[in-house]
N, C-alpha and C positions, 0 to 999 in steps of 0.2 A: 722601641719608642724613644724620643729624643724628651730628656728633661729638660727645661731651662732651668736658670743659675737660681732664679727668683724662685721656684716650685721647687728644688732642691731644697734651699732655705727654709722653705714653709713646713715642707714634711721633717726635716729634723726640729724644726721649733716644737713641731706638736706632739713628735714621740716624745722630747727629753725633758720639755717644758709643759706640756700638758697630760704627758702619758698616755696619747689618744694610742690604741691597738693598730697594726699593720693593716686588717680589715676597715675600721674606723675613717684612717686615713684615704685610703683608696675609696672609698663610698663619696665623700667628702669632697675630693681635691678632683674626680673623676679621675683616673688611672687606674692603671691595674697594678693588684698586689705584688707580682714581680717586681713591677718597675720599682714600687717602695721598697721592697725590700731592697735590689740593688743599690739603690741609694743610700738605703742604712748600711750595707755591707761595704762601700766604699767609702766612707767615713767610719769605718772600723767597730761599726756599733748593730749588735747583736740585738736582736727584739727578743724579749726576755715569755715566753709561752703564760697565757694567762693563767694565772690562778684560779680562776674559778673553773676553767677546763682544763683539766690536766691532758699532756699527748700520753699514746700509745707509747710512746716512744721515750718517752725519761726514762725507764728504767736501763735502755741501751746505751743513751747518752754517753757515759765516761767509755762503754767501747768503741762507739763508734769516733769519739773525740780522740781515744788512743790510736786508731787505726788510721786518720787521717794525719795525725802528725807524724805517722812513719810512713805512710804511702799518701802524699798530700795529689799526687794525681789521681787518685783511682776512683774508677766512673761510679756513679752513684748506683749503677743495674747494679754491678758485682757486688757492692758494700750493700744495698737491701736482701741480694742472696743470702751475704752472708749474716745477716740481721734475724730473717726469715728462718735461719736454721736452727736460731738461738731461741726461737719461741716468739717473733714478731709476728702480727696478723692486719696489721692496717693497709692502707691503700697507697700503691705507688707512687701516684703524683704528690700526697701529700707528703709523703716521707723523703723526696727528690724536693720539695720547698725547703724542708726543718733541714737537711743536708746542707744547702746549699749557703745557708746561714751559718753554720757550723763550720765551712771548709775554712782552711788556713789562707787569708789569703798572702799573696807576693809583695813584697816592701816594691813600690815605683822607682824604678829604675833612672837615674839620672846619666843623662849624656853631657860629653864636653862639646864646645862650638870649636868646630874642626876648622882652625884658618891653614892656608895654602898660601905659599910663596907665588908669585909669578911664572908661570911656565915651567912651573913646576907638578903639577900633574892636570889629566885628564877622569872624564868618569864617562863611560859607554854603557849602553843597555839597547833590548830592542823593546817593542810594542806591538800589540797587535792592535788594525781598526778596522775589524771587519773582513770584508771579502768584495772580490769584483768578479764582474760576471765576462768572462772574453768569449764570446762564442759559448760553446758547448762546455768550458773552464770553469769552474768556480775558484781563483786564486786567492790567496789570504792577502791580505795588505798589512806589510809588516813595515815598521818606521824606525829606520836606525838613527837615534839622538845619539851625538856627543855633544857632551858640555865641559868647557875648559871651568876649570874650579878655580881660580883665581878672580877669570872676570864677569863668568856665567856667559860668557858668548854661547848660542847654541848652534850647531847645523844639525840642520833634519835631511832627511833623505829617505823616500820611500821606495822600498822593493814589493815584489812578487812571491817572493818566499823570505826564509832567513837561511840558507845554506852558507856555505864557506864561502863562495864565490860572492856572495853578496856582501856577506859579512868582510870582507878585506875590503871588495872597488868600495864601501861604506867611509872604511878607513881612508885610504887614497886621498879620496876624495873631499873629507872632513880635513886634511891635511892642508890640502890644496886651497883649500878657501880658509884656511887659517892664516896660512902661509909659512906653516913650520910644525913643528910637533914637539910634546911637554914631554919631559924624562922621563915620568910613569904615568898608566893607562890603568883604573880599575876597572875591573868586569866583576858581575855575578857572575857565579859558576855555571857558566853554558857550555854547554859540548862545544862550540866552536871555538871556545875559549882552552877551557881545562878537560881532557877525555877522562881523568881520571884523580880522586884526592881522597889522603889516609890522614886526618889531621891535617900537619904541614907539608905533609911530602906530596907535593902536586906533581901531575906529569899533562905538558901542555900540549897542545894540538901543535903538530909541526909546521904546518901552516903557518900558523900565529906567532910561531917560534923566526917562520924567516921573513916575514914581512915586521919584525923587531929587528933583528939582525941588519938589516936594509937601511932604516929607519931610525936604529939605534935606543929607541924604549924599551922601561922594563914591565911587560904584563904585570899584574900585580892583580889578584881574587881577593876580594874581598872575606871573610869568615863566611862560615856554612848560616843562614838563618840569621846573617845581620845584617841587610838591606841597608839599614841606618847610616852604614861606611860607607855609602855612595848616592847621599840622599841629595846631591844637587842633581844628579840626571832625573833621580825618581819625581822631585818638583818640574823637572824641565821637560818630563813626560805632558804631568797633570797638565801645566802651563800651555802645552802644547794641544791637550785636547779640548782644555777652554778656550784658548784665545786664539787660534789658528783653525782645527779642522770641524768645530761644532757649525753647524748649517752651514757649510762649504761646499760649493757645487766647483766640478772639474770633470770636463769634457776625457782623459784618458789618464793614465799614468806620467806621460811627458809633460800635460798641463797641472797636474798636481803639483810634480817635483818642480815647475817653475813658479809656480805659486809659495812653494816652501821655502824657495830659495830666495823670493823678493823679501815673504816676512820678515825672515831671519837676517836680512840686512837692514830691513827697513822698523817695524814696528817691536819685536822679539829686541834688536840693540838699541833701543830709543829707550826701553822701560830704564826705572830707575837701578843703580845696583846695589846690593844689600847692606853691602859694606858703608858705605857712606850713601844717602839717599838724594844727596844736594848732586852728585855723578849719576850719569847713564853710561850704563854697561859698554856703549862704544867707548868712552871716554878711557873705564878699567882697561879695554882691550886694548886698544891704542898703547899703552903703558906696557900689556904685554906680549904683545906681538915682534917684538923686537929682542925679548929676548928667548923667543922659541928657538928650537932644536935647529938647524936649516935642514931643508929637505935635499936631499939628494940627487946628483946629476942621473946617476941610470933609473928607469925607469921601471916599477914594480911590474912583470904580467899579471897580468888580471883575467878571470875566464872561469870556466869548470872547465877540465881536464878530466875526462872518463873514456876507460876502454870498451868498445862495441863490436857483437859480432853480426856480421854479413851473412843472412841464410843465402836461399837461393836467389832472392830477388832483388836485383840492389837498392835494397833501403837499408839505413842503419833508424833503429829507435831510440830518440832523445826526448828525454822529457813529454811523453804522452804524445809525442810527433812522428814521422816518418819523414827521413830527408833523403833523395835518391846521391849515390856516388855511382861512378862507371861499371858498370855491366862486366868490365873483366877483373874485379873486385870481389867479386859473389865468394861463397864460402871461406870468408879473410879475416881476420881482426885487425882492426884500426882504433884508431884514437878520434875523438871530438874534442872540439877547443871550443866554448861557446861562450857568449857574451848575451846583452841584453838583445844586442840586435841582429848578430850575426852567432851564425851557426858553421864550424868551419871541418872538416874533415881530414885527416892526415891518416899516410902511410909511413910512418916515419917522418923523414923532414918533408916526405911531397904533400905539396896539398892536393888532395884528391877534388873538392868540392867544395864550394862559398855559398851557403842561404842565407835568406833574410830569417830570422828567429821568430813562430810563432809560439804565444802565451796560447790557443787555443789546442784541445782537444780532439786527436784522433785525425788528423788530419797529414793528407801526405803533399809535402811542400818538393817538387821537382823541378829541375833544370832540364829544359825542352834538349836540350844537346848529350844529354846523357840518353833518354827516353829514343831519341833518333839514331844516338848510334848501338843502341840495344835493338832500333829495327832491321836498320842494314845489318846487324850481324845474322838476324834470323834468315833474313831474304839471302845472305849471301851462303848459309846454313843448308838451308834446303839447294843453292845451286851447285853446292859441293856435293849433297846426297845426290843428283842430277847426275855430273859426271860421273862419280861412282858408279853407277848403273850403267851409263853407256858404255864407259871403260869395260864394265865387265860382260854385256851383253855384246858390245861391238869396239876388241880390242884399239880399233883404227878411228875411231871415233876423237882421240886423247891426241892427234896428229892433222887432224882438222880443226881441233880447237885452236892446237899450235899454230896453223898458217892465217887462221882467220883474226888471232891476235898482235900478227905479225902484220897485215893490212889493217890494224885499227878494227875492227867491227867489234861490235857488244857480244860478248860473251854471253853473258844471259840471255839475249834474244836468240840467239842461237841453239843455245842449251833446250832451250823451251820449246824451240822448233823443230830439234831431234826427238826429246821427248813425245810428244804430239804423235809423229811418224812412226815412233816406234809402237806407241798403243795401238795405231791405224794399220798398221802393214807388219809388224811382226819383228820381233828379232832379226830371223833369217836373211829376209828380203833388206831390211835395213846394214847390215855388215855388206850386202853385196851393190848397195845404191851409194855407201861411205866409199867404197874403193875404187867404184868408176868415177865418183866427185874430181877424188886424189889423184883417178890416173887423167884426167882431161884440167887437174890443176885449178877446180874451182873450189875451190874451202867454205862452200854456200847452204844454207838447208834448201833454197829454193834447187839448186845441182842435184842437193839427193830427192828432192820431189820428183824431179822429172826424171830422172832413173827409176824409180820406185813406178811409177805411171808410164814406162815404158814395159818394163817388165811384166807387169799386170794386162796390158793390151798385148803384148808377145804371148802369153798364156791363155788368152781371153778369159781372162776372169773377171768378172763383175765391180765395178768401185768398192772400195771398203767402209763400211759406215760404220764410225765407233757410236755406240749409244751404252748408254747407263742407264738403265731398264730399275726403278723399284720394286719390288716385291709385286704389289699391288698390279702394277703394270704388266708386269709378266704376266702375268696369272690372265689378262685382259685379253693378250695377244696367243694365246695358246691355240695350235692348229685345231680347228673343230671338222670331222669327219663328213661330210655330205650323206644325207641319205637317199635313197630311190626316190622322185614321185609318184610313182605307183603307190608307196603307202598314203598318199595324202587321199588318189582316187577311192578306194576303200571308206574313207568317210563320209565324202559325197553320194556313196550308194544309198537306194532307198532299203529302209527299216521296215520287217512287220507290214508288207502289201500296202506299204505307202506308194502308190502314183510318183512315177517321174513328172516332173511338169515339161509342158507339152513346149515343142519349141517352135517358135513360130519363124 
């Protein structure tokens, strides 16, 4: 519950000035006895236990008073335990009120007003607001602010996540529309920042380490649980969720970030700047933009860089995605380069494969020229098993392929046409229909047709029908035995001196 300044007022008048009781007061004033109390405990004034009811609890008092000036944090459960063992019987909540009057409290803490030199440092932090739905995705929407501390300019920039890769093109990019970069950079201690801190001995993210190196700034963490050291980003968070994304409607991700980036030009450097109020912040900035860092001719990569392995099928999985690379790739490890919008695949320095980058889930994003020539290799797979068989059922078969490739005709169609022949007429018959082709110099399957359908009329033997019979089928066509008609006469005879009928 929120006091006002004026009901503050009221309630110390009446405990100190009227001696109204903590109860008294809250009946009174309507609030609850908490809240009085907190107020008497923040103006350092202890409600003294009525006289005419004594607590449970005086006789503990000076222990419990001893015990909190040597362990001023310990929870109030554990100091009733140990209350409880000494002979205490009262009830818990009350004895967590009478405590909590009692505890010591902490002298208020005074800060200095932190001034900053011109381009002289930076303060970064990220935000979370929420989530977007992309398809099947639930993404977080995370909002990287930097605010230069001298003029409070801010840029905003929203991402999909906060990984490395976001957390630098952030940087870049905050650069970029600066038009230079401040000597030092504070962070809260975020993994993308510091992996690791003993006291002072920090050990940075390497990352972070050479996009400084580039850049020429010095990271700089703020202390473990003091926020306060970098308290212009943490207003230019809050500022940011009042006066920019509260009832904000945007069509995607790309219409947000240009939304962000008009604010921040337009309405974000108009406000006044703190420093002097008769200025706006463009004005400070102007003043320090000139003497930023300059930014550097070579240009940072930017991306995620991850190693992926190739099962059998060629997809690699990025990011909840599936992206096809070439089919003779399969069982490989390669590298991904990715960005916001593209998804890039390397074998080393080759690029194997270029997508568009989806944010959604579980989806397989492919290159139609990869899928195609994963077809013809199968088609050309099976016409390799093709020859193989001929070769080996009909050595001479591998020397008609030869001369027919030698006049141009399709192979395949060929291949298929011997196949065909060979299930219809046999092995046998096929080796000797290949070498009459060869001896009369035609390299044709129609050649060894009509050898094959000579042979068979030289024999008389009947055409050959290939059929593929089911189970079912067979069982239909099974020869069935004739029997006599004489047994059918047998039950046309008459029964038991039944009359034949008479035939007219």
């Amino acid at each position: 519950m929120t006091i006002s300044e004026e009901l503050e007022q009221q309630i110390l008048r009446l405990h100190d000035v009227e001696h109204w009781r903590v109860g008294t007061i809250a009946r009174q004033l309507r609030v609850h006895h908490s809240a009085v109390r907190r107020v008497l405990a923040q103006a350092g004034v202890t409600p003294a236990p009525s006289p005419l009811r004594p607590s449970r609890l005086d006789p503990y008092r000076p222990f419990i008073l001893e015990t909190l000036s040597k362990y001023p944090t310990l929870s109030a459960t554990r100091l009733l335990v140990m209350v409880c063992e000494r002979g205490y019987h009262g009830s818990a909540s009350h004895f967590r009120d009478l405590v909590a009057g009692m505890r010591p409290r902490q002298a208020a803490e005074a800060y200095l007003r932190l001034r900053t030199l011109p381009a002289e440092q930076m303060q970064m932090d990220w935000a979370h607001f929420g989530h977007l739905q992309i398809g099947r995705a639930r993404r977080p929407l995370m909002a990287f602010v930097m605010v230069l501390s001298y003029s409070r300019r801010i840029f905003l920039r929203f991402f999909l996540d906060a990984r490395i890769d976001s957390f630098l093109r952030g940087h870049v990019e905050a650069f970029n529309a600066f038009g230079g970069c401040s000597r030092v950079i504070l962070y809260d201690n975020l993994r993308s920042a510091v992996l690791e801190r003993v006291g002072n001995a920090i050990r940075f993210n390497p990352e972070l380490l050479g996009l400084a190196r580039l850049f020429r700034f010095e990271p700089r963490p703020v202390a473990i649980a003091r926020g306060n050291e970098k308290g212009r980003t943490e207003r230019a968070i809050r500022f940011v969720r009042e006066a920019f994304f509260a009832a904000r409607e945007f069509a995607d991700l790309d219409d947000l970030n240009a939304q962000a980036r008009a604010w921040c030009e337009g309405l974000a450097s108009d406000r006044p700047w703190p420093e002097d109020r008769r200025q706006s912040v463009r004005e400070a900035f102007e003043r320090e933009r000139s003497k930023l860092l300059p930014l550097p001719e070579r240009e940072y990569p930017l991306g995620t860089r991850v190693q992926v392995r190739v099962d059998k099928t060629p997809y690699v999985r990025f990011d909840l995605n599936d992206y096809t690379v070439p089919h003779t790739h399969v069982r490989r490890t390669l590298w991904v380069l990715a960005d916001e919008r593209r998804v890039r695949v390397f074998d080393g320095a080759q690029v194997l494969a270029d997508h568009p980058r989806s944010w959604d889930s579980a989806q397989q994003i492919e290159d139609p020229r990869h899928i195609q020539a994963l077809v013809q290799s199968k088609a050309a797979a099976r016409t390799h098993r093709a020859c193989d068989r001929l070769s080996h059922v009909a050595p001479a078969s591998a020397q008609l392929l030869q001369r027919a490739a030698e006049r141009g005709d399709n192979l395949g169609t060929i291949t298929a046409a011997l196949m065909r022949l060979l299930e219809r007429y046999g092995a046998a018959a096929l080796r000797a229909a290949i070498d009459e082709a060869l001896r009369r110099n035609v390299p044709h399957p129609n050649a060894v047709r009509l050898a094959l359908e000579r042979a068979r009329e030289e024999q008389g033997l009947p055409p050959p029908t290939a059929l593929c019979l089911s189970e079912e089928i067979a069982r239909r066509d099974v020869s069935v035995r004739a029997h006599a008609l004489a047994d059918y006469d047998q039950i046309t005879k008459p029964q038991g001196g039944i009359n034949e009928p008479s035939q007219e």
